[in-house]
N, C-alpha and C positions, 0 to 999 in steps of 0.2 A: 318144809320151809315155813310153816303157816307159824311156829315160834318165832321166826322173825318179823313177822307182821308188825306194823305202826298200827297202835291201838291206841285210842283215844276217849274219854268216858266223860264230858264236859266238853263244853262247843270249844269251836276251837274261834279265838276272836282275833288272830291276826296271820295276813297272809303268808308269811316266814316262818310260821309256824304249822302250815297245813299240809292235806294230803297232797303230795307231785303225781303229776302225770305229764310224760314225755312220751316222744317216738324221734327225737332225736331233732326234728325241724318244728314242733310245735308243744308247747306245752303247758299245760293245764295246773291251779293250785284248788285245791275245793275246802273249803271253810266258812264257818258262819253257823247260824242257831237255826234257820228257817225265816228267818225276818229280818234278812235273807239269807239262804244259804248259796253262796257265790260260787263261781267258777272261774278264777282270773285267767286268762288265757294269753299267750306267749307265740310270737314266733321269729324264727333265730336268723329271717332274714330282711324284719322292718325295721330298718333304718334310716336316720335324716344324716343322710349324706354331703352335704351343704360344708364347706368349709371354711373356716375362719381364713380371712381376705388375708393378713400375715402370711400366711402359708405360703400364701401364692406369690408373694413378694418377692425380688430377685436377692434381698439380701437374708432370707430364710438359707444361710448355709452354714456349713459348717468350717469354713472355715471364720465368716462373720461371729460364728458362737467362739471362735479359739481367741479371735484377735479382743470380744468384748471381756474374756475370761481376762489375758493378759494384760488388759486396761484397767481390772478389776470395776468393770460397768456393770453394775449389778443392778441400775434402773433398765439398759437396754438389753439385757441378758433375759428379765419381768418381761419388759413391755413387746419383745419381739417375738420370744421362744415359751413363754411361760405362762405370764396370765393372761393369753387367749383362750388357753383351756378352760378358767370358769369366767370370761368375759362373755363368750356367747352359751348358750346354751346345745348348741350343734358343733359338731356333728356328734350324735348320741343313737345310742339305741331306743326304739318305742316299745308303750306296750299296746297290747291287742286290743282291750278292753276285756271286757266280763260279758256271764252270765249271773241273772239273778232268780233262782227260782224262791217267790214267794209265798206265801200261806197267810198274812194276815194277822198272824201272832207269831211271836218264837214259841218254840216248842220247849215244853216240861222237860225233857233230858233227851240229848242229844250224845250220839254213840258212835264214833267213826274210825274204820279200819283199812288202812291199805295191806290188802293181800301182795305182797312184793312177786310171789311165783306167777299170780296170774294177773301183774299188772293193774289191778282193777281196783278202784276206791270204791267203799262202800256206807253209807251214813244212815243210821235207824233216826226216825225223828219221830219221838213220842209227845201226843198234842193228849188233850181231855179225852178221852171214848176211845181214839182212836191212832195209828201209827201208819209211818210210812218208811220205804227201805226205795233209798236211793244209791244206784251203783252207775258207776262211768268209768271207760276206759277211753284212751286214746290209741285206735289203733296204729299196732305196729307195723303195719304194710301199707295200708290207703291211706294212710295220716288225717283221716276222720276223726269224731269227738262221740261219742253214742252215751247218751245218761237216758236211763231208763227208772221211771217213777214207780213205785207197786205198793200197792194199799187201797183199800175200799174209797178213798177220796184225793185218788192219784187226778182225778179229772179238775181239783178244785185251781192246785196249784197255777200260779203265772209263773211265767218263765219271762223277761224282761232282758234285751240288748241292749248293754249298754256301755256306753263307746268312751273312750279316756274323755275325762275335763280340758279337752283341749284350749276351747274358748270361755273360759271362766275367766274373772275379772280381774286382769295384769297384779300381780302382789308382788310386794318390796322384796328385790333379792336379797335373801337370807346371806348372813355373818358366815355362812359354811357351804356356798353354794354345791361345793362337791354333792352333799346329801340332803340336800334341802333346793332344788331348786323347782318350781313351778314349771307342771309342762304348758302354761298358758304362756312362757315366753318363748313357745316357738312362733305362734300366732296363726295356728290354722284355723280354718274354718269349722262350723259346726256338724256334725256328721247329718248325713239324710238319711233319713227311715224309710223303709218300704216294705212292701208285703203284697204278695201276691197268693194265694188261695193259702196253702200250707206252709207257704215257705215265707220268712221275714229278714232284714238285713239291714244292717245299718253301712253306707259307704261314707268312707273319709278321706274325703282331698288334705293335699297337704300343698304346702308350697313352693314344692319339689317337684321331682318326677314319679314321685310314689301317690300311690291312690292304694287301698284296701279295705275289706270287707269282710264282716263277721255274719256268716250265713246259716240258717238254723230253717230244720225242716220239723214238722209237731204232727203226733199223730195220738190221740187214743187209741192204741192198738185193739183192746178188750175191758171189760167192767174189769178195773183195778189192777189197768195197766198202761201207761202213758210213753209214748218213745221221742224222743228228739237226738238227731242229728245234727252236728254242724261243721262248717269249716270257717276256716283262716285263708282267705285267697287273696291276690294283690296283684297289679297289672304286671310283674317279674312274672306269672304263671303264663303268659301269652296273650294273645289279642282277644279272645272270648272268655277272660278268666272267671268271669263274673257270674255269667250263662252256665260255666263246665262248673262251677263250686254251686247251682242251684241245681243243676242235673244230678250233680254226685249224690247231696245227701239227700233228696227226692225218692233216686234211687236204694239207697239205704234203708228208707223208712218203708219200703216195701222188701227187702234180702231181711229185714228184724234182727233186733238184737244180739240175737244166740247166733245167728248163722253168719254174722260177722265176727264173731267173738271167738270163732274154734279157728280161723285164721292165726285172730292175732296171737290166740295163746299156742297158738303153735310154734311162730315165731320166738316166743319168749322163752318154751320150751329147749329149743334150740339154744338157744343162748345160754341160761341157767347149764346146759349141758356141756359146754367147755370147761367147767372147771367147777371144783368145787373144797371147801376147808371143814373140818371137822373137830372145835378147840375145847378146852377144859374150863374155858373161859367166856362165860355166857355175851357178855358185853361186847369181846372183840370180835366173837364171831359173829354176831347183829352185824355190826357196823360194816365186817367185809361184804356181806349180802346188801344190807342195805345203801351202803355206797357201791357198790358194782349195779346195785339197780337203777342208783342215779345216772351212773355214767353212760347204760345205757339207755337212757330217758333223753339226757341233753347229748348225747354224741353218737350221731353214726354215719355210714359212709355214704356219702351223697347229698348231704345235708351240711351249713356251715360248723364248722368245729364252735364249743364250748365259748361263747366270753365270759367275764366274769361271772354273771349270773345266770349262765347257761340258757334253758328257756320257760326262764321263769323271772322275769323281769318285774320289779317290784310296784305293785298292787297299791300304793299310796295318792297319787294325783303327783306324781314328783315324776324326775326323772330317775332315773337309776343309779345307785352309789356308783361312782369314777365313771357315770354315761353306761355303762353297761360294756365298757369299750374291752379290745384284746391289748392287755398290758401283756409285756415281753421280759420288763425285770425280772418276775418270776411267777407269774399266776398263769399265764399259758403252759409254762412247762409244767409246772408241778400237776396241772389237770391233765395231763398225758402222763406222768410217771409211772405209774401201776400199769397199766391194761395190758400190756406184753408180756408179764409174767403172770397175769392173769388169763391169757390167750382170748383176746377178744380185740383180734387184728381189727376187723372189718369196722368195727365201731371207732377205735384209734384212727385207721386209716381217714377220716375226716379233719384231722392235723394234717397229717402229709400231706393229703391234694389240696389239702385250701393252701398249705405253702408252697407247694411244686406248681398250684395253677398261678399262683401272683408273682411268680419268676419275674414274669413283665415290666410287672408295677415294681417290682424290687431292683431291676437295671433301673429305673427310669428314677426312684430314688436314689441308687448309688449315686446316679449320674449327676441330678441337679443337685443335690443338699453335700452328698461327698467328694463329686467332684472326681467319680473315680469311675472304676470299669467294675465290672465284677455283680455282685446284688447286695443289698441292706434294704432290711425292712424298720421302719421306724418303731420303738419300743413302746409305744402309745400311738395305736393308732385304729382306722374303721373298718370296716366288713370291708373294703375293697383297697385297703391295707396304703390311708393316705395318713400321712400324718396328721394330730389333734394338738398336739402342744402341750405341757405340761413342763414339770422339771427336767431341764434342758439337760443335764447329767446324767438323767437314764432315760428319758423319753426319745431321747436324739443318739442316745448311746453308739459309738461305732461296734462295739464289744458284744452288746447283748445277744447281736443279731447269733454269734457261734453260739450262743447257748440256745437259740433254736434250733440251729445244725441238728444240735444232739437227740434230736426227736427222731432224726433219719439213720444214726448214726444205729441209735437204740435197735430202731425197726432191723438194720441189716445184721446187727448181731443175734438178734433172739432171732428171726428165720434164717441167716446163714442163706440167703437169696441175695447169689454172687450178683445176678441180673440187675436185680434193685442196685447194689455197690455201687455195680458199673455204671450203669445209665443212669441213676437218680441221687444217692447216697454222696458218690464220689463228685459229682459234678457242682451239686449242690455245695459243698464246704470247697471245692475249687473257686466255685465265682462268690464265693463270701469271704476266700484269704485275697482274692486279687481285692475286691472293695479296700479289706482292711491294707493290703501290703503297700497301699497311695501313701499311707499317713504313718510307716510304722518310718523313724527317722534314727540314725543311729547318733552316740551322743558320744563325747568324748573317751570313755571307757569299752568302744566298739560295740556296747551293747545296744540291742533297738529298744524304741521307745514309742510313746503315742504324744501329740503334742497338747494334750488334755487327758486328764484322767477323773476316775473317781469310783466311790464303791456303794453302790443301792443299799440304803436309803440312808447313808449317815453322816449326817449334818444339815440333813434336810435339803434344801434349795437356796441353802445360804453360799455367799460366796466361799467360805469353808470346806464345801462340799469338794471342792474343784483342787485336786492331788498332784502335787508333784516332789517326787519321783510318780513313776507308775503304780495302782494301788495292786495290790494282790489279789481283786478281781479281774481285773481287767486282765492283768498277766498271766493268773489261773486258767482265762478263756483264751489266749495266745497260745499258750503252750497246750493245750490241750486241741486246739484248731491245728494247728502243725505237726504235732504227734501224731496224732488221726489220722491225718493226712499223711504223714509217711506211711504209718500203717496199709493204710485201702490201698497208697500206691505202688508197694510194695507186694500187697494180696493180686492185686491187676498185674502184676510184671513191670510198672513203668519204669525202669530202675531211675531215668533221668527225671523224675518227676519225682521219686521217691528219695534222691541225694540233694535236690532242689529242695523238698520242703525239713528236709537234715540241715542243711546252712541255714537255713531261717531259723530252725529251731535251734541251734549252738550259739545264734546271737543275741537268744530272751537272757534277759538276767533269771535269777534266784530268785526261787521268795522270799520275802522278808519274814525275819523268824527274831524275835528278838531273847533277851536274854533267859530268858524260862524256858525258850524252846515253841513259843506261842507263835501263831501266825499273827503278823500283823495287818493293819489297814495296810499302808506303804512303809515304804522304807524308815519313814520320819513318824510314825503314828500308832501306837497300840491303842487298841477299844481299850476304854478304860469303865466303860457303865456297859449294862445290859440292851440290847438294839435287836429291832424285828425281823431283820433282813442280817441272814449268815454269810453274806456275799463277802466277807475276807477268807470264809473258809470252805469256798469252792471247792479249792482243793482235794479237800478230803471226803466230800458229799455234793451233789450228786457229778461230777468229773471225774474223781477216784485221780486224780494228777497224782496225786502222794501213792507210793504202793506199800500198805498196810504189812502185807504179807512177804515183801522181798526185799525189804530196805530197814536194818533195826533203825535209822536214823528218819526215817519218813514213816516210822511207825511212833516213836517218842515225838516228836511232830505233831501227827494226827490226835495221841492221846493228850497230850498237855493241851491243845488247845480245845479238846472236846472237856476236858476237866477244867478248862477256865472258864466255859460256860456256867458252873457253877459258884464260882469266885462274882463273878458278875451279877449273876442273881438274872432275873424273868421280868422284871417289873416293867419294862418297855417291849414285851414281847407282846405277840398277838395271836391267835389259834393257828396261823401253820406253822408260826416260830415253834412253837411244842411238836406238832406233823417232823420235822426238818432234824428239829435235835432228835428228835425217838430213830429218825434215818442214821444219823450220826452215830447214836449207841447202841445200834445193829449192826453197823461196822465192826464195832469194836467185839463184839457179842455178849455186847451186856445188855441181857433180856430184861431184868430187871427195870435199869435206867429207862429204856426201849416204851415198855407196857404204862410204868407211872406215868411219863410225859403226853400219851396217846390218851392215858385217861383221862389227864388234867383239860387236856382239848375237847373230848368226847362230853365231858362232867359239866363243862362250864364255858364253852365257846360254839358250841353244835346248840340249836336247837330240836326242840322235843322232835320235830320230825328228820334230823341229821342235817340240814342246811346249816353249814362253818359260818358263825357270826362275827368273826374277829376277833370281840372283844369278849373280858369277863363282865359280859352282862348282868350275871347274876349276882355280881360283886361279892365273888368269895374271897378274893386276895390272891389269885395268883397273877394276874399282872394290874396296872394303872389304867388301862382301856376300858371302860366301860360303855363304849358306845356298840352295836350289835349291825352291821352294814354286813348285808349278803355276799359272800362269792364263795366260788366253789374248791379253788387249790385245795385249801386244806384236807378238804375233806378227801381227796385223790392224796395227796403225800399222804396222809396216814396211812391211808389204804396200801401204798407204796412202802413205808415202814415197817408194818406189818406183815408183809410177804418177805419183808430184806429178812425180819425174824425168822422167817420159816423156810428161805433159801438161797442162799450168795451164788449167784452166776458171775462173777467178775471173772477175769482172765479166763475164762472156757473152762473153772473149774467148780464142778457142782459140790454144795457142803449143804447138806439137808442137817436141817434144825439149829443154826448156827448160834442162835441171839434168842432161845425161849429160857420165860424166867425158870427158877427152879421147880415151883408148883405147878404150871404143866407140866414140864419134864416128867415128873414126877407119875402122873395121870395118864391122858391118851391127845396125840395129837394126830391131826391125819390131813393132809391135803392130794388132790387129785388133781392130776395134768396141768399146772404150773409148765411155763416155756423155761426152759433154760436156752443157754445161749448154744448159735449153730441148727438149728432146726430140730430140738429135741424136746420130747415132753418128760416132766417127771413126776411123780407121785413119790410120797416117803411117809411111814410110820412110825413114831416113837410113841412105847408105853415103856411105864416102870423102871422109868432113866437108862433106856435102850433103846435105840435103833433098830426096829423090827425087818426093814425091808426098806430099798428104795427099786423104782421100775422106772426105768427109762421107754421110752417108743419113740424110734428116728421117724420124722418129716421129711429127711433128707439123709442121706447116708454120709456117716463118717465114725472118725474116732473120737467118741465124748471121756473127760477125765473128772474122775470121783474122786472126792477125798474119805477116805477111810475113817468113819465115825462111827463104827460099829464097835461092839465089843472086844472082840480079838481079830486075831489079824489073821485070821482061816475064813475065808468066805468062797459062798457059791455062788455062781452065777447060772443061771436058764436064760438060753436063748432057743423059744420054741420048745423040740425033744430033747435038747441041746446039753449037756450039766457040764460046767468046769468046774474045779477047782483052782484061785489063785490066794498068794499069800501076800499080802502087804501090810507095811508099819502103821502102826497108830496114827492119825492124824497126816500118815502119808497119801500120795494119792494112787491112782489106779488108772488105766485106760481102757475101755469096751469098744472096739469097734460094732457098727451095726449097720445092715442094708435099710435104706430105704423103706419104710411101711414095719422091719423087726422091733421086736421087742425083748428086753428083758429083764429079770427080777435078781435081785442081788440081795443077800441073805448071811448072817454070820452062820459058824458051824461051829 
């Protein structure tokens, strides 16, 4: 793996662009020359929880948002639902502060590399006479910080704490408050220093219920060799956190360096060991490593899931682009899409408990804002999932909430863990259709309806925005919430639950498709310019509502409208718009379309260390966006795109290599233990535009169905000592049943 390393040969001067270090609740950025070389540090559960007073207001509901739509109030639509979001500066995410280790000069050439296999950042720092090699990990089990100094004048270095510009001197809120605002207008206090023999820390009150502390133990271990430990602790840790985070790394600075370090790479080892790809194509195969490295830096189980900028909260004296906050339009899901068919449950599973534990909070929303039974989580909202405010049309969304359904939906398909269905899965998208079924109202042509609609993000937060008829998003997530839901309850036996969520579903309308065969916004509205958010074409990606493969008319559908993606053109696109369309023409299995669009993101919207910037920063021309604000979806849809290239699990039916362009094909492609759907892993090879082999291994026993992409239509099958022979059509499919823990390889003849 050490070719996928992030190599760097010039300091690196800005913190978006440096080395990550995660363990999934804290995490580290290292950059800079020596004067200083920094360590910005992150963690994924300090929060100013604090909420705008709005919020709390008895006419914060929804249906006050229907009746100000239908008034077309679009001053009290702003002033109630809207611009409280950059009116206060909370509720937002913090950052941690830094480390500075400094020397006194920058250094003559500075050389920095993250090893991705062992997790560990590494920086050479060449001064006059003499060098130094600084390495740090964040371990993956103690959620420790360990940077270790080596060079003959490792004793020279300071190492300096130091804590966010919290009370720096109030500045005029910026024209763009989203990404520019001062964290001195929360108004905390100034942090306290302290220091006791080895160990130093800076604590900071906040004017909340949060207090934390950045705690660092220092030791010259030997001539030309220096260690420091540290933690992120905060009163969330328990009544003694403060004492347990000086004891911990106290502790550490006597276990040393190395003998914490064969832990954590052990962990990592692990990990790297669920799954792995093998491409023709230097670039994409970086990026699946080094984005799965991310994912599991900023996500894992036990730890809060991903917000936008995971745990790596930006390094400026600002607050974080959109607060840092968990937007639901689309950048929570799209950072969950990949990992399942990546097999890296355990680290995904930090989605599912952080939304299975805020059940609570999500009745206690439906109840006051919809007025209804059931659960809705607000689509902008904070680590303890209260609403923040923003545009009222997707922030307040009834809709959005089923497109996080789909996160549980996913889970129960790729394990085939009936348990989960039952108890988690199925209950879950039960109390999100009671929410929605308050407000769906049926209209003169029997069909139901929502008494407000609209489609993320287009038309901005203008009164425009606000749809009627119903747009084809919001209908896309209805009929796909209802379908689902027959389905699970029909897998469960409910029959009367499963002919219950059948009436609801025969009384959605149609999509709206207009005369080309295109999806539209609604009924009354085709996209007529290029837009960042695909949300008229749910449908087709990621819901799969449209069936590609069993409907010639929802396949002319799918294709027209993925081909008017380029009648439109890019120009109001943003780095996942590119992630989303490459998903779309993996569908279709145009590798081709697929790898260009990933690269266009990868080239010009990624910075040099893989952090998705949105924009074409680098102003090459492929969109208008030139601004570069951090998060993380894109960088997970690609990742997500990229596997749809390499295997379609839709309907329970596996198609290995569906969507590579023709020069892999061509070459050698290989991936290993990829999840398909039902509890089954698979691996598959193609060299020399042939399908060498695909192997299956059940998790769980049943009958998996292949579609025949081999050569001819004579193939073998090994289960064990086992050999059959069966015959099937081209492009037809096939069935293997398999026990529990078996396995088998499937071969043309």
């Amino acid at each position: 793996m050490e070719k996928h390393d992030l190599i760097f040969n010039q300091p690196i001067t800005r913190w978006d662009e440096a080395l990550p270090l995660g363990n999934g609740l804290t995490g580290c950025l290292l950059w800079g020359n020596g004067e200083p070389l920094r360590f910005s540090l992150d963690r994924g559960d300090l929060w100013d929880l604090r909420l705008a007073p709005e919020v709390l207001d008895e006419r914060f509901t929804y249906a006050e948002m229907i009746e100000c739509v239908r008034r077309a109030d679009q001053e009290g639509l702003l002033n109630r639902f809207d611009s409280i979001y950059e009116k206060y500066p909370y509720p937002t995410k913090l950052p941690a502060g830094r480390l500075e280790l400094r020397f006194g000069q920058p250094a003559g050439s500075v050389r920095s590399r993250l090893a991705l296999r062992d997790a560990c950042a590494h920086v050479e720092l060449a001064f006059a006479g003499h060098s130094l090699l600084v390495s740090s990990y964040l371990h993956a089990v103690n959620g420790l910080g360990y940077i270790r100094i080596a060079g003959e004048t490792s004793a020279e270095g300071r190492l300096d704490i130091v804590p966010p510009d919290y009370a720096g001197m109030l500045e005029d809120a910026s024209a763009d408050p989203v990404f520019h605002t001062s964290l001195t207008r929360l108004g905390y206090p100034v942090a306290e220093q302290h220091e006791e023999g080895e160990v130093r820390w800076f604590y900071q009150r906040t004017n909340h219920e949060l207090d934390y502390a950045i705690v660092i133990a220092e030791r010259q271990i030997a001539d030309g060799e220096r260690l420091a430990v540290y933690a992120i602790a905060s009163n969330r840790d328990g009544e003694e956190w403060l004492d347990e985070a000086k004891r911990k790394v106290t502790a550490e600075l006597d276990a040393g360096f190395d003998a914490a370090f064969r832990d954590h790479l052990d962990w990592w080892k692990r990990y790297w060991g669920k799954s792995e790809v093998a491409l023709p194509d230097e670039e994409a195969e970086k990026q699946w490593y080094l984005n799965n490295y991310l994912f599991a830096s900023c996500s894992r189980k036990g730890a809060p899931p991903m917000p936008l900028q995971g745990v790596w909260t930006a390094d400026e004296g600002l607050l974080p682009p959109w607060k840092g906050d968990y937007h639901h339009d689309l950048n929570t899901q799209l950072c969950y899409w990949h990992y399942l068919k990546a097999n890296h449950l355990e680290e995904g599973e930090s989605f599912i408990d952080f939304l299975w534990n805020l059940r609570p909070e999500a009745k206690r929303f439906a109840q006051s804002f919809f007025d209804a039974p059931g659960i809705n989580l607000p689509s902008v909202m904070t680590l303890n999932g209260k609403a923040m405010g923003g545009w009222p049309m997707y922030s307040l969304s009834i809709t959005n909430h089923i497109w996080v359904c789909q996160a549980f939906d996913h889970y129960w398909l790729y394990t085939g863990d009936v348990d989960f269905l039952r108890d988690k899965a199925y209950v879950y998208f039960r109390e999100t259709a009671e929410c929605v079924q308050r407000w769906l109202t049926e209209g003169e042509d029997g069909k139901l309806g929502l008494p407000v609609s609209s489609s993320p993000e287009i038309h901005d937060n203008r009164l425009s925005a606000w749809l009627d008829p119903v747009s084809n998003y919001d209908l896309s997530l209805l009929i796909y919430l209802f379908r689902r839901l027959q389905d699970m309850a029909g897998r469960l036996t409910l029959a009367a639950d499963a002919n219950r969520w059948a009436d609801v579903l025969a009384k959605l309308p149609e999509l709206a498709v207009n005369e080309r065969d295109v999806l539209m916004v609604n009924p009354k509205e085709s996209l007529t310019e290029s837009h960042r958010h695909m949300s008229h074409m749910m449908a087709i990606y990621p819901l799969r509502v449209l069936d590609r493969r069993g409907s010639e008319r929802d396949r002319k559908i799918a294709d027209e409208t993925i081909n008017n993606l380029e009648v439109l053109g890019k120009g109001q696109w943003v780095g996942y718009s590119f992630a989303w369309a490459a998903a779309m023409y993996a569908q279709q299995g145009n590798g081709e379309a697929a790898v260009y669009h990933l690269q266009q993101m990868w080239r010009y919207t990624c910075s040099q260390n893989g952090f998705h910037l949105n924009g074409d920063y680098k102003k090459a021309g492929i969109c208008m966006f030139h601004y570069r604000p951090f998060t993380l979806e894109g960088n997970f849809a690609a990742v997500c795109a990229l596997q749809e290239m390499l295997l379609h699990t839709d309907g329970e039916t596996l198609r290995a290599f569906p969507a590579v362009p023709a020069d892999w094909a061509a070459k050698c492609i290989e991936f290993r233990d990829f999840r398909g759907e039902m509890g089954v892993f698979v691996s598959a090879r193609m060299s020399e535009n042939l399908l060498d082999f695909i192997e299956l291994r059940a998790e769980r026993g049943g009958i998996f169905r292949v579609q025949n992409d081999f050569a001819g239509e004579r193939l073998q099958v090994r289960i064990g000592d086992k050999i059959t022979e069966l015959v099937c059509g081209l492009r037809r499919t096939f069935t293997i049943p398999l026990q529990a823990g078996e396995a088998c390889r499937i071969v043309s003849l």
